[in-house]
C-alpha positions as MATLAB code, in Angstrom:
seq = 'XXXXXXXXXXXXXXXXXXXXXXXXXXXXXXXXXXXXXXXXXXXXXXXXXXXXXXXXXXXXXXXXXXXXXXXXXXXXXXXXXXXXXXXXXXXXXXXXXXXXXXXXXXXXXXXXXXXXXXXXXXXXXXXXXXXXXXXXXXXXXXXXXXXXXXXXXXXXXXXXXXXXXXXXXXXXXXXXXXXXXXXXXXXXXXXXXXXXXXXXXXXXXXXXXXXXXXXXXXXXXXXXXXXXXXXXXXXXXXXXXXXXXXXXXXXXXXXXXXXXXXXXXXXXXXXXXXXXXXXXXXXXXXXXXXXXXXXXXXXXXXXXXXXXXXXXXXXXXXXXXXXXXXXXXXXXXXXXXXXXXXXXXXXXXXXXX';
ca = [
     -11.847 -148.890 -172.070;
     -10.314 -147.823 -168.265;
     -12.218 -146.456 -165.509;
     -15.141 -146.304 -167.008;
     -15.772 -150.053 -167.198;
     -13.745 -150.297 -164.147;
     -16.733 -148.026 -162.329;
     -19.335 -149.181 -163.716;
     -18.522 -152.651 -162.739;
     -18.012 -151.700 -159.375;
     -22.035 -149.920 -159.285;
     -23.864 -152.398 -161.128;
     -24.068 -154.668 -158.196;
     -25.794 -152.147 -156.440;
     -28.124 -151.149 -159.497;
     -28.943 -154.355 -160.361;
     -30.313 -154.854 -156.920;
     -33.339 -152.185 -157.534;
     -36.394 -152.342 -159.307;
     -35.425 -152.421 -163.433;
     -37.790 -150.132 -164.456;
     -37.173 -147.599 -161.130;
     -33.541 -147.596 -161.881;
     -34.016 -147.175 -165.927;
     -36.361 -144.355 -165.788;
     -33.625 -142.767 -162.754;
     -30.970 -143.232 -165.690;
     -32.380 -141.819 -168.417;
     -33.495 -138.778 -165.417;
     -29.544 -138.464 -164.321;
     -28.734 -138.592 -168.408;
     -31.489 -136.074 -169.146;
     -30.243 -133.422 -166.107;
     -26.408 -133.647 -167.296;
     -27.240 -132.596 -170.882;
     -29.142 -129.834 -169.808;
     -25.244 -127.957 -169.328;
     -21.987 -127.531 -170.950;
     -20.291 -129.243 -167.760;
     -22.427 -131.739 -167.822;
     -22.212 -132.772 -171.085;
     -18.783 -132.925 -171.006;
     -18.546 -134.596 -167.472;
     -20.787 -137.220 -169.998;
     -18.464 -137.055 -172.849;
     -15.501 -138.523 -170.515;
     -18.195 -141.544 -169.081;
     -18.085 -142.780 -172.689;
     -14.464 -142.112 -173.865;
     -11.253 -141.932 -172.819;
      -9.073 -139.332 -174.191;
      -9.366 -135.586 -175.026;
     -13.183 -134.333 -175.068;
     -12.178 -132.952 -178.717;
     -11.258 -136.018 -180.237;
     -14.659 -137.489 -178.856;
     -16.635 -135.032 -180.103;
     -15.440 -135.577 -183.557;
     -17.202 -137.269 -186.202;
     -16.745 -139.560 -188.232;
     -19.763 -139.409 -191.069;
     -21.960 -141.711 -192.726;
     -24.651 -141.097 -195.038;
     -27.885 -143.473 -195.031;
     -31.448 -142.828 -195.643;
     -30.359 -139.774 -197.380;
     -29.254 -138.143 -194.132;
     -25.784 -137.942 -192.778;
     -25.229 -139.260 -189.554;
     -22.388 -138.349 -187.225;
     -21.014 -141.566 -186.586;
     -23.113 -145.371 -187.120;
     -23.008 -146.223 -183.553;
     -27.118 -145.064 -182.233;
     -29.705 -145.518 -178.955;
     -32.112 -148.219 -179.762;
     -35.811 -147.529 -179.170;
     -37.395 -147.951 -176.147;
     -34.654 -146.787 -173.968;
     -35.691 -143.018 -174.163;
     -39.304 -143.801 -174.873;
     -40.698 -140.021 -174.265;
     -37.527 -138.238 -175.482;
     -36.351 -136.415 -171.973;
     -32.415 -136.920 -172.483;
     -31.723 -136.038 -176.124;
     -28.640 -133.600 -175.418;
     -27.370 -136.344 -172.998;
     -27.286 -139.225 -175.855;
     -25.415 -136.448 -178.122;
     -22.670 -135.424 -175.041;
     -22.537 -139.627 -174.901;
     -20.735 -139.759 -178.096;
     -23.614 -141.752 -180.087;
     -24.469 -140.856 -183.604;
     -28.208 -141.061 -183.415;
     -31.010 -141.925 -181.051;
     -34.304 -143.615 -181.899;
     -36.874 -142.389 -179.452;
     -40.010 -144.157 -178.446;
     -42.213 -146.378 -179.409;
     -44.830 -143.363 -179.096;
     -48.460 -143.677 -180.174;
     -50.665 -140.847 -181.291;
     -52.414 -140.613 -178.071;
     -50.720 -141.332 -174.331;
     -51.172 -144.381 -173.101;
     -50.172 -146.017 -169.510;
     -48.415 -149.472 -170.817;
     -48.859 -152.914 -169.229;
     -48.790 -153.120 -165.335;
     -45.683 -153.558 -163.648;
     -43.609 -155.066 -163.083;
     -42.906 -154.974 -166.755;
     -39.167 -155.147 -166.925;
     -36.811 -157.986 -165.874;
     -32.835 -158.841 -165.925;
     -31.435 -162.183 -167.102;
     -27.654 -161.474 -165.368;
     -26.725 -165.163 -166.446;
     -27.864 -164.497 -170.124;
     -26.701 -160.745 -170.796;
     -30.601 -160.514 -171.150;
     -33.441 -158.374 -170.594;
     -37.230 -159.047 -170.560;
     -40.065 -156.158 -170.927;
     -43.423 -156.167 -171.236;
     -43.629 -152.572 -171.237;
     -47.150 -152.194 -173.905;
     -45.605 -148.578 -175.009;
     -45.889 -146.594 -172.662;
     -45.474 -143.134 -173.713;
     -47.056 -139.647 -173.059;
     -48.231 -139.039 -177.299;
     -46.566 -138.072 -180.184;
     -47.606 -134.695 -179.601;
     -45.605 -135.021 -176.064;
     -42.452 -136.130 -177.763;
     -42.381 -134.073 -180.382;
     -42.462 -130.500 -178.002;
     -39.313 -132.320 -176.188;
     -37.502 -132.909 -179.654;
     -38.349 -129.043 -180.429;
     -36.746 -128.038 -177.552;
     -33.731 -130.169 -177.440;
     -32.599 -129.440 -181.036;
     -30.442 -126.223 -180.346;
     -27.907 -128.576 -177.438;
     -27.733 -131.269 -180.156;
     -24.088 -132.213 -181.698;
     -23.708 -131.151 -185.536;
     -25.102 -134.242 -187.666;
     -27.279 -135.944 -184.704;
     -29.588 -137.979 -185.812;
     -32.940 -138.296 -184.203;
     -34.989 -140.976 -185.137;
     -38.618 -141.583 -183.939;
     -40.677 -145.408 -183.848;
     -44.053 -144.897 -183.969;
     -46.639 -147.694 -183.381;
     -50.434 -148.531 -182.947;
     -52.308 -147.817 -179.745;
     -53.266 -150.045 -177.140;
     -56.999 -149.594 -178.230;
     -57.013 -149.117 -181.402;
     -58.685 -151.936 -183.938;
     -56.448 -153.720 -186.535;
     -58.904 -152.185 -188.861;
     -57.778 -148.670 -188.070;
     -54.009 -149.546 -187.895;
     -52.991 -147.125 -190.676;
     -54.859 -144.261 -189.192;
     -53.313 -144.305 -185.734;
     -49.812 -144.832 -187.212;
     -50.523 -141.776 -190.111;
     -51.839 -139.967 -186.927;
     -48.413 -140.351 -185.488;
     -46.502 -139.612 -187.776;
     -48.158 -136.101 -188.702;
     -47.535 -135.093 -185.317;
     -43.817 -136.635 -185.043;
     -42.727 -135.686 -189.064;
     -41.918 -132.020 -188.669;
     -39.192 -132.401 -185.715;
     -37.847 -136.359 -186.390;
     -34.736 -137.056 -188.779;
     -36.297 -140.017 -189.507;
     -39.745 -142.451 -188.404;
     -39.549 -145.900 -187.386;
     -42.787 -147.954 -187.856;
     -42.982 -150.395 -185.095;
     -44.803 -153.440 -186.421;
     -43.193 -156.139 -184.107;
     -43.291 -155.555 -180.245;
     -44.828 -158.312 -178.673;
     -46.554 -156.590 -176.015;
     -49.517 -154.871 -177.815;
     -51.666 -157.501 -178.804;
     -52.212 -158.212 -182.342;
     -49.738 -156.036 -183.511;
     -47.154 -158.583 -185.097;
     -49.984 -159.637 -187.239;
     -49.372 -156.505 -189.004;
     -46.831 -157.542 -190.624;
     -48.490 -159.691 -192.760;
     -46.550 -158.181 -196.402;
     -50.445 -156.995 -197.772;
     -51.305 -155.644 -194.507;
     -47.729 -153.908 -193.954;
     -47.642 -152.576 -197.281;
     -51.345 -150.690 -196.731;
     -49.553 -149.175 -193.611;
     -46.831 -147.736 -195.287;
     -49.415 -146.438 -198.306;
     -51.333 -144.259 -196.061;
     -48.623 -142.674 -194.866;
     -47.564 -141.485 -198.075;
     -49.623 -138.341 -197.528;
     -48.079 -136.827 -194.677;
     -45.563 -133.946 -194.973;
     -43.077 -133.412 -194.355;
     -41.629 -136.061 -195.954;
     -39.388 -138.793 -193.635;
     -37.565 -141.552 -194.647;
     -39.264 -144.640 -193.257;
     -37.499 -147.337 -191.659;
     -39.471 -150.391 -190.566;
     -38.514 -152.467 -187.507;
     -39.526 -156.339 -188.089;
     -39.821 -159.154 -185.384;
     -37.150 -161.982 -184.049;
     -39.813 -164.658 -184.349;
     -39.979 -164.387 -188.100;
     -38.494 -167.237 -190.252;
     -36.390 -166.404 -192.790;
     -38.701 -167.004 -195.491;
     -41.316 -164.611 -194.215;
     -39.021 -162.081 -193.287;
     -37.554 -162.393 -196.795;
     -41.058 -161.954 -198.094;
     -41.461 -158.628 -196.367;
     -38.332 -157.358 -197.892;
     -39.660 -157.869 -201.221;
     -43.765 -156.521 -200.408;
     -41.665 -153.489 -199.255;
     -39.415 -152.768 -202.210;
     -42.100 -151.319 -204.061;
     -42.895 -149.167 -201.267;
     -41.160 -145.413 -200.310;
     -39.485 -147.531 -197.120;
     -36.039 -147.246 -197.232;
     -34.402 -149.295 -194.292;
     -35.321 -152.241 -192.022;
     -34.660 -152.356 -188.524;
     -33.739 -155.944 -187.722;
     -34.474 -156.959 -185.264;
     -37.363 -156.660 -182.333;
     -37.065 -158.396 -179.182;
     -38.185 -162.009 -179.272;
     -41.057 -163.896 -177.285;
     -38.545 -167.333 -177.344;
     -36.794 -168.342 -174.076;
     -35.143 -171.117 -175.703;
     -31.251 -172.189 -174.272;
     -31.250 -169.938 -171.101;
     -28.587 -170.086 -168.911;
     -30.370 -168.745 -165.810;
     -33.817 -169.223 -164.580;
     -36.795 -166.805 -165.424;
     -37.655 -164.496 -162.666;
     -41.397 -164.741 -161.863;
     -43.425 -162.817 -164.580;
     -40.553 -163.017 -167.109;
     -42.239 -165.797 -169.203;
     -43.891 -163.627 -171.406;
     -42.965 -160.277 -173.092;
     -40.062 -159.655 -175.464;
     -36.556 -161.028 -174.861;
     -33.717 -158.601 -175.616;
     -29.724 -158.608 -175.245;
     -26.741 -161.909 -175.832;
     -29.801 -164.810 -177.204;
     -30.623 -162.466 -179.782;
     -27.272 -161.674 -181.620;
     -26.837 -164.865 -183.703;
     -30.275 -164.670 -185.272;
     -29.865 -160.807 -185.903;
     -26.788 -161.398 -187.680;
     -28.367 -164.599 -189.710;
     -31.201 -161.587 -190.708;
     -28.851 -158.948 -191.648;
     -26.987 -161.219 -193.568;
     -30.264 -162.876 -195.619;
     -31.279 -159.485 -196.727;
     -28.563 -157.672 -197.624;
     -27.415 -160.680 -199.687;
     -31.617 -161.137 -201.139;
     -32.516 -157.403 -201.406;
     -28.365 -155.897 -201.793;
     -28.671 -152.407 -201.668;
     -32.093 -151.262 -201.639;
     -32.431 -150.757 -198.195;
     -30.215 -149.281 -194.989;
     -29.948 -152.245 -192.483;
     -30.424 -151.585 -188.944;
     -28.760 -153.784 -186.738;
     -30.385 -154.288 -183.203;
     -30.571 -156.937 -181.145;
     -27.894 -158.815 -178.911;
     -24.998 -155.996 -179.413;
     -23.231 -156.098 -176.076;
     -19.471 -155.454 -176.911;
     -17.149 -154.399 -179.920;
     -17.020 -157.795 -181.287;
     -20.946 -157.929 -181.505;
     -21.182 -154.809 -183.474;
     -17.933 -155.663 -185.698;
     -19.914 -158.975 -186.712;
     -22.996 -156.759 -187.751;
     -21.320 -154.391 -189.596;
     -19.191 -157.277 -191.607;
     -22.626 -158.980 -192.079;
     -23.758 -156.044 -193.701;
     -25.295 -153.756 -191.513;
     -24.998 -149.691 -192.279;
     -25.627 -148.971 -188.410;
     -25.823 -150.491 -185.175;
     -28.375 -149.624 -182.378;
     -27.350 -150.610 -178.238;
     -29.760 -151.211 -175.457;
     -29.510 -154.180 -173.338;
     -25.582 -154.134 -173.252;
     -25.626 -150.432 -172.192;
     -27.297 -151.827 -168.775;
     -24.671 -154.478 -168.537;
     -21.471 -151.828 -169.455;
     -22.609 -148.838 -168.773;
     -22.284 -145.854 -171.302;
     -18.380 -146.829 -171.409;
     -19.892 -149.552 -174.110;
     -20.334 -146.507 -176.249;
     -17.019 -145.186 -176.884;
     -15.734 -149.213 -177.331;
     -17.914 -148.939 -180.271;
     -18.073 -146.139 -181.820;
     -14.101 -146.120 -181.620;
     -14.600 -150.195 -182.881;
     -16.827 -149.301 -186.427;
     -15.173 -146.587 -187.450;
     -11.407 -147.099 -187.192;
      -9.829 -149.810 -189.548;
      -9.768 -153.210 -188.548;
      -5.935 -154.301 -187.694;
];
């Protein structure tokens, strides 16, 4: 990648010194305005590629949870929590987005600040508590955006338990959710594993994540489930909800969540940063040791989702050998820029030399 990298690199210095959350939301804003137009999503389409818009927009198909997807390379949730810039992520040459986490009523998150940089670790911290306007919110924007979206898009959508709501009325609030999200998402995430919403990892206890999934077995139309598990699992529990779930309708795993360890840091936490989930570079080595115990323990019986710690062609190379089906950036879009994009998309899906 040229200029892209080149100018991105030169701004980062200069994004990096505002607010995290101030300049995210200002991204997703700018990302969200250019899609609304044909320039701008082609003014987009050169930010993530070099070359001829045409051979960008091309796609190179996969087929997983029964749905084709335009290329394996997708938006991870949490970076377009309410769904504003859909037609943007499409002009950006990914394959799929994953919007949210959005709960079945709107909710105002943790107080800020709530999001953090690691520079020295290719890290990010948030604390975010989904914040989100409802799944009723989201879904309206999906509605809307669908006619400006490339030919196989994916749009994906991670549902998860209110702030408020009792572990004893878990599986209502999530069914809740995904009645309202179901008729406009490609596919719905349940989000089982952010640290940030208190005693929500305890759901995925296999009995108590297997209930979940059960009462959602009711809702029409039908979605393929995906379920996204935590970074603090050991390998023998996250092996044991592979197997409570193979006798459920879920048919992929995201792996994995951000991670409440701050274990072998380079740099120095900011103030605040010591709790919430870690994202970006620490994460990649355990995400590929989780890929690669359940797709050799469970083989084929689910789609792996591979998030966590991909921040350059390399990173999602090593997924993909270790036996992902697709790959999901976040954290290393903030440290590239949307120039990462085209690295890998053009990475996973042209033959290795």
């Amino acid at each position: 990648m040229g200029w892209q990298r080149d100018l991105y690199e030169g701004l980062r210095p200069l994004l990096f010194a505002a607010d995290a959350e101030w300049i995210h939301g200002t991204t997703v804003t700018a990302v969200r305005k250019a899609g609304e137009g044909s320039y701008g999503r082609s003014f987009l389409a050169h930010l993530a590629h070099d070359g001829p818009t045409e051979a960008w927009t091309a796609i190179h198909p996969v087929q997983h949870l029964g749905l084709w997807f335009r290329n394996p390379v997708g938006l991870g949730a949490g970076f377009d929590k309410d769904g504003e810039a859909l037609a943007g992520w499409g002009a950006l040459g990914l394959g799929f987005a994953e919007l949210g986490t959005v709960t079945v009523h709107g909710q105002p998150g943790n107080p800020r600040p709530r999001l953090w940089r690691l520079p020295d670790d290719g890290a990010l911290v948030n604390r975010m508590g989904f914040n989100n306007p409802g799944a009723a919110a989201l879904a309206e924007r999906v509605r809307r955006a669908r006619p400006f979206l490339p030919p196989r898009f994916v749009v994906g959508v991670s549902i998860g338990r209110g702030a408020a709501t009792s572990d004893e009325a878990a599986a209502e609030d999530y069914r809740a959710a995904l009645e309202a999200v179901a008729p406009v998402a490609d596919y719905v995430a349940i989000n089982v594993s952010s640290p940030n919403t208190a005693g929500l990892v305890a759901l995925q206890d296999p009995a108590r994540l297997v209930s979940i999934v059960e009462a959602l077995g009711s809702v029409e139309p039908k979605r393929p489930l995906v379920v996204k598990l935590s970074a603090d699992l050991e390998q023998g529990q996250l092996l044991e909800a592979a197997d409570a779930l193979a006798s459920t309708t879920v048919a992929g795993l995201i792996l994995r969540n951000t991670t409440t360890t701050r274990t072998d840091l380079r740099g120095s936490l900011p103030p605040g940063a010591d709790q919430g989930g870690l994202s970006g570079r620490p994460l990649l080595s355990g995400m590929l040791s989780a890929i690669g115990a359940v797709r050799a323990h469970s083989a084929d019986r689910y789609t792996l989702i591979a998030s966590g710690g991909i921040l350059g062609v390399a990173d999602a190379r090593q997924a993909m050998a270790a036996g992902a089906d697709l790959v999901q950036l976040w954290t290393g879009i903030v440290f590239s820029g949307p120039g990462l994009i085209g690295e890998v998309v053009d990475a996973v899906t042209s033959p290795v030399s």
